[in-house]
C-alpha positions in Angstrom: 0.0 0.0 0.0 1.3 3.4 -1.0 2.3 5.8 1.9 -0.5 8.2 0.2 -2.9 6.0 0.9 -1.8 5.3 4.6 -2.6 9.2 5.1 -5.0 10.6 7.2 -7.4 12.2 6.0 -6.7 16.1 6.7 -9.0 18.2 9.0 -9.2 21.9 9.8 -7.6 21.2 13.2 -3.9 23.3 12.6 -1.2 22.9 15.2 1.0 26.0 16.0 4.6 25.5 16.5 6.1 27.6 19.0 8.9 30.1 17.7 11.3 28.6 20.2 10.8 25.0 18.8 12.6 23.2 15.8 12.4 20.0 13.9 15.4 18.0 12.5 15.1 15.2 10.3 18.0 13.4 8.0 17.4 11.9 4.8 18.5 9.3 2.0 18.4 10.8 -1.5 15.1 9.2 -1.9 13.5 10.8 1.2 13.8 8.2 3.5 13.7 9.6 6.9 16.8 8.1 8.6 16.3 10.4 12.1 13.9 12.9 13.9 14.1 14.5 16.4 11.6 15.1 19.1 9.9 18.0 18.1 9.3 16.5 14.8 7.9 13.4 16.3 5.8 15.2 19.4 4.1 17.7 16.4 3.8 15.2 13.6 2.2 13.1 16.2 3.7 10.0 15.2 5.9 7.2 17.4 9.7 7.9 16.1 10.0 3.8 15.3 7.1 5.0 12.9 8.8 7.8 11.1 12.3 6.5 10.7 12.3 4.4 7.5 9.4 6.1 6.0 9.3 8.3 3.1 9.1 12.1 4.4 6.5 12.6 2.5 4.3 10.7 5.0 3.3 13.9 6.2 2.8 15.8 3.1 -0.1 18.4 3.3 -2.6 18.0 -0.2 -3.1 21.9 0.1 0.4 22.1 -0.8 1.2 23.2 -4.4 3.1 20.1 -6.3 5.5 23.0 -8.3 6.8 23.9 -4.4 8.1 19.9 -4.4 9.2 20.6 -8.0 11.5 23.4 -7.1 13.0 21.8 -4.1 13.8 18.4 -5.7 15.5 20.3 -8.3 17.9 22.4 -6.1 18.4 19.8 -4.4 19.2 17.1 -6.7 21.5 19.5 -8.2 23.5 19.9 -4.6 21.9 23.5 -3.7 19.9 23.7 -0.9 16.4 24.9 -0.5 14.1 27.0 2.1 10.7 27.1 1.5 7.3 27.7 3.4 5.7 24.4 4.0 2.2 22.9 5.5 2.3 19.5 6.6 0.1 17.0 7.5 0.2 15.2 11.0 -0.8 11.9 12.1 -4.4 13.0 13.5 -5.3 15.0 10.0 -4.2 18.3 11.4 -1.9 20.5 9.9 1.4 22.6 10.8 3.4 24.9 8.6 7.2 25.3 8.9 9.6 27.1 7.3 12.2 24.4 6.1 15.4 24.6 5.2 17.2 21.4 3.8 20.8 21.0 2.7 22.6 18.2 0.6 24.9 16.4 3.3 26.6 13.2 2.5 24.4 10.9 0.5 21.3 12.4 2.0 19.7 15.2 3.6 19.9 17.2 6.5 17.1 19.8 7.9 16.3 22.4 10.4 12.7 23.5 10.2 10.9 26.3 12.5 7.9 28.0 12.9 7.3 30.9 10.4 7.3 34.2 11.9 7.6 37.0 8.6 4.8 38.8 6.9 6.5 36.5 3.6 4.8 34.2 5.0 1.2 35.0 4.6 2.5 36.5 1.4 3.7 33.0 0.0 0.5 31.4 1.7 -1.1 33.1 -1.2 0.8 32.5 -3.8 0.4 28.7 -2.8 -3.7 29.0 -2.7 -3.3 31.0 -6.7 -0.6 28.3 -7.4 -2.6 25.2 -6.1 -5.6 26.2 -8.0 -4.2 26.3 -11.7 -2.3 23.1 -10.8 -5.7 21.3 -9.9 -7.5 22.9 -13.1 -4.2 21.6 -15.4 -4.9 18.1 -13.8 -8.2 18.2 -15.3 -7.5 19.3 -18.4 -5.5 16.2 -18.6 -2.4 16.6 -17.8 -0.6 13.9 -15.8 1.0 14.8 -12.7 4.7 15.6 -13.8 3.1 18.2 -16.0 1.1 19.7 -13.4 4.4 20.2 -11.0 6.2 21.3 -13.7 3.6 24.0 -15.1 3.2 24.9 -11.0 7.0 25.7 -10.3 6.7 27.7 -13.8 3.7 29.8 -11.5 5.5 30.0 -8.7 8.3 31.5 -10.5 6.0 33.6 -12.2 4.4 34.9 -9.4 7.9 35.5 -7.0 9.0 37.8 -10.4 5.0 39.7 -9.6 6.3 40.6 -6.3 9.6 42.0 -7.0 12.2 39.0 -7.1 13.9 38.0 -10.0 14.0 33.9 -9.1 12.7 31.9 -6.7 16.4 31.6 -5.0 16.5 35.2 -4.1 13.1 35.5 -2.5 14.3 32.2 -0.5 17.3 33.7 0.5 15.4 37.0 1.7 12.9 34.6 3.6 15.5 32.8 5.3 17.4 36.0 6.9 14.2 37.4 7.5 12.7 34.5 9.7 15.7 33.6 11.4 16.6 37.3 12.8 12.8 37.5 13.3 13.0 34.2 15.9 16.6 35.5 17.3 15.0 38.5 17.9 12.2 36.7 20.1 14.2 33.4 21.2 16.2 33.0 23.9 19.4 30.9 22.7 19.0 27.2 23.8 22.6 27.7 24.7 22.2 29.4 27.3 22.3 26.8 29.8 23.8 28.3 32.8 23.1 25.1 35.0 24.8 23.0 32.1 28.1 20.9 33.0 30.2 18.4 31.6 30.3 18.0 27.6 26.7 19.0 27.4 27.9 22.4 29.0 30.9 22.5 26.5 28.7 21.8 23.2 26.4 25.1 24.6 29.8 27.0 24.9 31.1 26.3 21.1 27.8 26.9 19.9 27.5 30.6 22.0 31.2 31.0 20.5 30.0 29.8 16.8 26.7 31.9 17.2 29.5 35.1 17.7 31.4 34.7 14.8 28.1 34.8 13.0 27.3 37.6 14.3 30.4 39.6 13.2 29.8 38.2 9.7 26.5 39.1 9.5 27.2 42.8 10.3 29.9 43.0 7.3 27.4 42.2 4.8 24.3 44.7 6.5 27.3 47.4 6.3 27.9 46.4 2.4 23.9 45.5 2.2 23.2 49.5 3.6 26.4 50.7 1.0 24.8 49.3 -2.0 21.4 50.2 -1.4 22.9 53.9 -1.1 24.8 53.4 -4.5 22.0 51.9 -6.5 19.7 55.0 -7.1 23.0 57.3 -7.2 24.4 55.1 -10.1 21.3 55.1 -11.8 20.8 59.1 -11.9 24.6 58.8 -12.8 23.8 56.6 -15.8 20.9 59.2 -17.6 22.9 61.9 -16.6 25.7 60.7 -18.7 23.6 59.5 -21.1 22.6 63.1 -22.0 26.1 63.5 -21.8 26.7 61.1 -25.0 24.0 62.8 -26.3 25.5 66.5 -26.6 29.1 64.4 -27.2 27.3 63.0 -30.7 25.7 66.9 -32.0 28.8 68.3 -31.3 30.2 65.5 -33.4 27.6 66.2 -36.6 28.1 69.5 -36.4 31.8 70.0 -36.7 31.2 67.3 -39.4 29.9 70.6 -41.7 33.4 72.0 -40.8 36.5 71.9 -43.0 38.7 72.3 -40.5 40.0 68.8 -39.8 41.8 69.6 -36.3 37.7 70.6 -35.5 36.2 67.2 -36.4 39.4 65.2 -34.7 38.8 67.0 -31.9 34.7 65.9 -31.5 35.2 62.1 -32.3 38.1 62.5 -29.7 35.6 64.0 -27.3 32.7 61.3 -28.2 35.1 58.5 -27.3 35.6 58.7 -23.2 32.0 59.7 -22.3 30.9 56.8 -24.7 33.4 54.4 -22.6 32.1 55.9 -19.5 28.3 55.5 -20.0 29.6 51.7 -20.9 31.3 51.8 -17.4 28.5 52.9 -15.7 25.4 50.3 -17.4 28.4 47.5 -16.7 28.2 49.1 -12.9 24.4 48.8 -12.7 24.8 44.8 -13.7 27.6 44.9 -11.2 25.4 46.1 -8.4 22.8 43.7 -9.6 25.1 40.6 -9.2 26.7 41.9 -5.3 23.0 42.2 -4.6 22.4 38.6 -5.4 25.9 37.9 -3.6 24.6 39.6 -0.8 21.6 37.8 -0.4 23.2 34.2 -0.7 25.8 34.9 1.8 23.3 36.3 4.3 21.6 32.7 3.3 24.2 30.9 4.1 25.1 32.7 7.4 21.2 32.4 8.2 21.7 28.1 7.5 24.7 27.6 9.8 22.6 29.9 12.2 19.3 26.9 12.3 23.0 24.1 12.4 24.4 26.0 15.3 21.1 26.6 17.5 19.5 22.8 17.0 23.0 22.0 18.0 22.4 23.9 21.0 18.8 22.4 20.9 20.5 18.7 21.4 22.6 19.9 24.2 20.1 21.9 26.1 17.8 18.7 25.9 20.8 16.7 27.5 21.1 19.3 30.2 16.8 19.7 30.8 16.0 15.9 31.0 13.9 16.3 28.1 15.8 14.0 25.7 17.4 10.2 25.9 21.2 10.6 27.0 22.2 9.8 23.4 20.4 13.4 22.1 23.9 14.6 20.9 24.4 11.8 18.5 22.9 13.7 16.0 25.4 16.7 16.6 28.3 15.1 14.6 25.8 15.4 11.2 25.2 19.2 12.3 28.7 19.9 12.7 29.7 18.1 9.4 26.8 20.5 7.6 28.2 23.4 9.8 31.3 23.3 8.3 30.1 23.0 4.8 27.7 26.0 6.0 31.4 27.6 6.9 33.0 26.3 3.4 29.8 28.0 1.6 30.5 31.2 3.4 34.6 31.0 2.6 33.8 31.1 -1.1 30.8 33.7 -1.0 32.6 35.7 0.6 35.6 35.8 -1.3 33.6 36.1 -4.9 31.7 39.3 -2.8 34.8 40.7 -2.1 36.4 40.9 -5.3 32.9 41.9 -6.7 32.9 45.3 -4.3 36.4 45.4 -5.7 35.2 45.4 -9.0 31.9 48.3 -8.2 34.8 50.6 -6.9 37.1 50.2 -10.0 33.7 51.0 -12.2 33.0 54.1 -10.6 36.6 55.3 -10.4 36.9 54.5 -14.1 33.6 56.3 -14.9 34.9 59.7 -12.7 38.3 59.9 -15.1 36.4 59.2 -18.0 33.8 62.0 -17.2 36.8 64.7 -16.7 38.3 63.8 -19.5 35.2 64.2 -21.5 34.9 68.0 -19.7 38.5 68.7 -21.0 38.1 67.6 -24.3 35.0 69.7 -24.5 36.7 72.6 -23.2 38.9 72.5 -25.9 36.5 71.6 -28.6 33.9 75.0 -27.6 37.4 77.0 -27.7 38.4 75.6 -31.2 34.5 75.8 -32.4 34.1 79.4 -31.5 37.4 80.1 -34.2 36.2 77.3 -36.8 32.8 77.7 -36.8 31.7 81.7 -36.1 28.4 81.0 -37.7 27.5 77.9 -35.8 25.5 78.9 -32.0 27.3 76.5 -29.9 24.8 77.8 -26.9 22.3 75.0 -28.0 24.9 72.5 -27.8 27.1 73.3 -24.7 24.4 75.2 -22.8 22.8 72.4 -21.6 26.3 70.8 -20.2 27.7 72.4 -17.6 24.4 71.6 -15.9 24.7 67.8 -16.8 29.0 68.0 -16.1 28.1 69.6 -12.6 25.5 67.7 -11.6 27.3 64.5 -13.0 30.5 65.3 -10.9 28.6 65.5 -7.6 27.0 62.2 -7.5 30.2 60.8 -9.0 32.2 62.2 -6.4 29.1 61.1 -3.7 29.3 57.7 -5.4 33.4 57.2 -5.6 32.7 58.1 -1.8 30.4 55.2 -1.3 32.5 53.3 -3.5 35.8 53.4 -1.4 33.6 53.0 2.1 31.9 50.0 0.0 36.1 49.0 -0.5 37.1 49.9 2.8 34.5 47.7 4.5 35.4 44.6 2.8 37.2 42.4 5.6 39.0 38.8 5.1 37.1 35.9 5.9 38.3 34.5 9.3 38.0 31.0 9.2 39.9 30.3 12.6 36.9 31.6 14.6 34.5 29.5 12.7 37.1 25.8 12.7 37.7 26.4 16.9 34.1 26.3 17.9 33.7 23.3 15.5 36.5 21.3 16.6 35.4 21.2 19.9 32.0 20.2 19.3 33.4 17.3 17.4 35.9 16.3 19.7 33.3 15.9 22.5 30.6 14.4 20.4 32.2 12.3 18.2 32.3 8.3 19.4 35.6 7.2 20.3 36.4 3.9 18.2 36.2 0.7 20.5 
């Protein structure tokens, strides 16, 4: 008998979980549930015997849209990990929503799911219901099922691009930060245990040392997060501005093209060529910006991942300490510190592609300043040479307009090689030592000592 037909049948009964609580669950690559912990069991409402060996899709809601599954096999089957907003189905036909995060970790999966606390949430609850409903009227039009997940990740994509996001993966790694500051904002750590002695009291140290080192990361990328943001709309008006720029750069150019005097005409394509190459340096910025915001949002992901490893660490340890769990509750920490130092791997090479991308924005914007003086010293000397060559030409028309444009364009580049060099100047070295200490002392007191 299939495991969908062993489910019950769901009810309007929905269980809340509390912001402190989170599940863990490991995987095969099927989605064989190979542990859970006791959160997962206690909501799910099943014995543990009962979930361990089952596919984890024994508690998989109907109201949920097929496309959501769709997305997250593909990341994940592609080694990316996934977050998503998810409504499951417990053992009595009630339901609970998380918000999931699973990561690829060894042949299987590892995840850290907790209750959603964001306004995304009941924004994604409704893409869901929209989602859900042209999946069901696709079904009966016909299709068969692979169709209808694939048509419903193609309307979830759809609808994430409605509200703003480019993919999927960015609103996932906004949703991620957002719920997890959200719950430290409201949580009390689970490592802090006081009371706690022995290795139990150790673990809860590492993780309060790991949690810190976070911390310090996290506040590098706000800074370059808050930077951007402030050079984004300045680039922009930067870009149009020199865009009128090119503009005056290419009538001076036709004009002194009714001129005989060759030194005239030299001197206009001379002056065309630097604003030309700065107006490229500037649309190259803007797709520059676009790709550190990106950056910026996977790195906060990945800091926000190794947050959830770090704190169900301490969850496991804090168990130990309260009575609440079997002695052997940190024998799952040796799989959470294995993902934590992927998590710390993920964060190593993020951080060094961000870095040499802010490298790259201040380089743009430096290049796009000596361009743009150039361009007002070639013109200079162009008006100068016009006023001999060309007597009969009104050059008012043509230059009138520029000093306006040249003035206005040289304070927002100078605002913006400003933000530029902070943007430069905050960019820090990724310290792995204080991330590799606190991790190899949870694994020296929670990994088994051979026999």
């Amino acid at each position: 008998m299939s495991v969908a037909s062993n489910r019950p049948e769901p009810t309007a009964v929905e269980h809340v979980v509390a912001p402190d609580e989170l599940f863990f669950s490991t995987t095969d690559r099927r989605g064989v549930i190979r542990s859970a912990n006791s959160v997962f069991v206690r909501i799910a409402g099943y014995d543990h015997e009962h979930l361990v060996g089952r596919p984890h899709n024994i508690v998989r809601h109907s109201s949920m849209p097929s496309g959501a599954f769709h997305v997250m096999w593909q990341r994940l089957l592609a080694g990316q990990p996934m977050a998503a907003y998810v409504r499951n189905l417990a053992a009595d036909g009630g339901s609970y929503w998380v918000f999931a995060t699973i990561t690829p970790f060894g042949d299987g999966f590892l995840s850290v799911r907790s209750a959603p606390l964001t306004t995304m949430f009941d924004t994604v609850r409704d893409v869901y219901a929209r989602v859900l409903a042209a999946e069901q009227q696709h079904a009966a039009d016909g299709h068969h099922r692979a169709e209808v997940a694939r048509h419903g990740a193609a309307l979830i994509e759809r609808e994430v691009r409605r509200l703003g996001y480019p993919s999927y993966e960015a609103l996932m790694y906004d949703a991620l930060a957002l719920e997890v500051a959200e719950r430290n904002a409201i949580v009390r750590p689970h490592s802090d245990r006081p009371e706690a002695t022995g290795d139990a009291a150790e673990v809860l140290d590492a993780v309060r040392e790991m949690h810190h080192a976070l911390d310090g990361l996290d506040q590098h990328i706000v800074r370059y997060a808050d930077l951007v943001g402030r050079i984004a709309p300045v680039s922009i008006e930067l870009l149009d501005n020199a865009r009128e720029l090119e503009a005056v750069a290419e009538h001076a150019a036709d004009v002194s093209e009714q001129s005989e005097a060759a030194t005239l005409r030299n001197s206009a394509r001379v002056m065309r060529h630097p604003m030309h190459e700065a107006v490229v340096a500037l649309e190259l910025l803007a797709a520059d910006l676009g790709e550190v915001l990106h950056a910026l949002r996977r790195e906060r992901f990945s800091i926000s991942v190794a947050r959830l490893h770090a704190e169900m660490t301490g969850v496991f340890a804090a168990e130990s300490v309260d009575g609440l769990a079997p002695e052997d509750s940190l024998g799952e920490v040796p799989a959470l510190s294995t993902a934590m130092a992927d998590d710390v791997r993920e964060m190593l090479a993020g951080s060094s592609s961000l870095n040499g991308r802010l490298h790259t924005v201040a380089e743009r914007v430096r290049s796009a300043h000596e361009l743009t003086d150039r361009f007002g010293f070639f013109l200079t000397e162009w008006e100068r040479m016009a006023i001999r060559k060309i007597p009969d030409v009104p050059l008012t028309p043509i230059v009138g307009p520029v000093e306006q444009h040249l003035r206005a364009g040289r304070d927002q580049l100078a605002q913006l090689q400003q933000l530029a060099e902070a943007l430069r100047a905050a960019s820090a070295s990724f310290d792995v030592a204080r991330f590799e200490t606190p991790l190899s002392r949870i694994n020296t007191l929670t990994t088994p000592t051979p026999a």
